[in-house]
N, C-alpha and C positions, 0 to 999 in steps of 0.2 A: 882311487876315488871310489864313493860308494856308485853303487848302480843306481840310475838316474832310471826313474820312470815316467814316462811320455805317454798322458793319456788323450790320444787324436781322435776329435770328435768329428761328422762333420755338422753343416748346421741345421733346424728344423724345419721343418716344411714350409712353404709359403704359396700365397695365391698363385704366384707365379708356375711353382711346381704343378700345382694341381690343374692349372687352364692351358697347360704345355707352351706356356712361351719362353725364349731363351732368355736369359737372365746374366749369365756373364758378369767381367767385373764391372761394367759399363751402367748396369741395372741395379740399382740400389732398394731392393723390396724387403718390405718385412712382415716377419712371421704369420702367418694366420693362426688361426685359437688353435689347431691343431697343434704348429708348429710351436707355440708357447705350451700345450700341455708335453708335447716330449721333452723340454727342456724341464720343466716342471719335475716329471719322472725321472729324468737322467740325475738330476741336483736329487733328488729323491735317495736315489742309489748309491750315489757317490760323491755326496755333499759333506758328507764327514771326514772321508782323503783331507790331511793337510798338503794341500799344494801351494808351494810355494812363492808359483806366478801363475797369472791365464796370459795366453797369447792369441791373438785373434786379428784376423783380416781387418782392413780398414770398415767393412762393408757390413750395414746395418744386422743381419739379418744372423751374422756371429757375434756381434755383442749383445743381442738379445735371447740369444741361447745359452749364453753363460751368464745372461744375468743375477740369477739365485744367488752365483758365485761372487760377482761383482758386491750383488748386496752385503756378502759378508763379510766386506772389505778386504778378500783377496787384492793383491797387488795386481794393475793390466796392463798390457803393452800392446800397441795394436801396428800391423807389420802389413806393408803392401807389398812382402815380399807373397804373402799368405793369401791374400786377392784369387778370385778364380781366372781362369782364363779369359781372353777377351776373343767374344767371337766375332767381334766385328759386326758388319752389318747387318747381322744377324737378331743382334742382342736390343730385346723390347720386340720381337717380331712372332708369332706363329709362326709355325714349319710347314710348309707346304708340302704335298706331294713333292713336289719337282725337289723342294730345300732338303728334302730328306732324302732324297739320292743323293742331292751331292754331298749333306753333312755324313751319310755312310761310308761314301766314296772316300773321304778325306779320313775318317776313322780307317777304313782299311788301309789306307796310303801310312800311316801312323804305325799298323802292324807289322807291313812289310821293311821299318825302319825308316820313314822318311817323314822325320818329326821335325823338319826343317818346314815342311809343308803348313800354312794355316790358311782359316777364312779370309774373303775378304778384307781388308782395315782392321784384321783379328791377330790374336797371337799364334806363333806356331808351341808345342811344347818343347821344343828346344831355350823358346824365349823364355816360359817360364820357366823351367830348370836354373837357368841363368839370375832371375830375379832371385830365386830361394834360397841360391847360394849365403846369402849375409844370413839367412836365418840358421840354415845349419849350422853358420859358425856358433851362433846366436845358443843353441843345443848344446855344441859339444865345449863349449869356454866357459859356462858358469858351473861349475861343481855344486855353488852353493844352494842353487835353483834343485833340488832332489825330487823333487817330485812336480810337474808339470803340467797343467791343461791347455790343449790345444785348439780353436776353434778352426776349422777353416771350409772348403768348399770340395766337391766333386771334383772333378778334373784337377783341378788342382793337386787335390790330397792324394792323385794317384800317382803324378806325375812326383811329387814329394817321398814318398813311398818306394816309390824304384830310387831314388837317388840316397835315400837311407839306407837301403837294404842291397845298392849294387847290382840293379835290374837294369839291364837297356831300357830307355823309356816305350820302344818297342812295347814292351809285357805289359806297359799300365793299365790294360783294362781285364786282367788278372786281381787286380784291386778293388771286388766289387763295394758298392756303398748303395746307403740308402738315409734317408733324412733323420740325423742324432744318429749316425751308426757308433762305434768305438771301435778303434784300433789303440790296444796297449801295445808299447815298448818299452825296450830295456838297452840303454845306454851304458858300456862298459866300460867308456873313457879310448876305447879302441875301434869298436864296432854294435851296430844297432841290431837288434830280432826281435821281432813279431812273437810277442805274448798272447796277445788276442786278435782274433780277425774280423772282422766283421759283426762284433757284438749286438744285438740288440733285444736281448735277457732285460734287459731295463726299460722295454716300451710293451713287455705284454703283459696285457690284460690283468 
């Protein structure tokens, strides 16, 4: 098969980001003018790629980042396999002093390999590995799909990321991101590699 290029975006800023409250898949917010001018530049950049699907979380705030694309009548598919994490009771809240120990606390528990661990009424990333499963098939079964856009979320995209590349999800915060980052890959019909890491050549100035 030819090599499949996988271009994983994540999504644009939102108020949410900017006023630090958790947002999760549970929080459905969308974009601020910021968050609409990156996607604005990113279509900028790479709006000329013929891609032959976009894929994107159920959740507002990635279909508004690949809008440009949408308008121009790219094919969409929108995947709750792709949804960010759920932090549970967490999510729609401010982080407190106190919530921010324990939200470290539970990131370190994650490093030491115990990604069985999640928030309250939240997901652990074990569960979400297990949801993204259908999407990876979803990747490696259409040959015809050749070139790819990806929207999806933080947490998410990292936990995605180790499971494309054969990372214990241990490593996921090796994956860093930031709002419209770009991660290119390359699909061999065998195994996945990181083209690009952490792009964002397409949001300066």
């Amino acid at each position: 098969m030819a090599v499949k290029k996988i271009y994983l975006i994540r999504h644009g800023q939102t108020y949410f980001n900017v006023r630090g409250i958790v947002q999760g898949s549970g929080v459905d917010a969308p974009l601020n003018d910021a968050g609409h001018a990156q996607a604005a530049r990113f279509h900028a950049a790479y709006g000329h790629l013929p891609f032959d699907k976009v894929h994107t979380s159920t959740l507002v705030r990635t279909h508004q980042s690949v809008q440009p694309f949408l308008a121009a009548g790219i094919a969409h598919e929108q995947h709750r396999a792709l949804d960010e994490i759920s932090w549970g009771v967490r999510e729609g809240t401010h982080v407190t002093a106190e919530e921010d120990r324990e939200y470290h606390g539970i990131l370190e528990a994650w490093r030491r390999g115990e990604t069985h661990l999640r928030m309250p009424g939240g997901e652990s990333p074990d569960d979400v590995a297990e949801r993204q499963r259908p999407f990876i098939e979803v990747l490696r079964s259409r040959p015809e799909e050749e070139t790819v856009l990806v929207c999806m979320h933080g947490r998410a995209m990292r936990v995605l990321l180790c499971q494309l590349l054969n990372y214990p999800l241990s490593c996921m915060d090796s994956f860093e991101h930031r709002n419209l980052c770009l991660y290119k890959l390359h699909y061999t019909g065998s195994m996945f590699s990181v083209r690009s890491f952490l792009d964002v050549r397409h949001l300066a100035d």
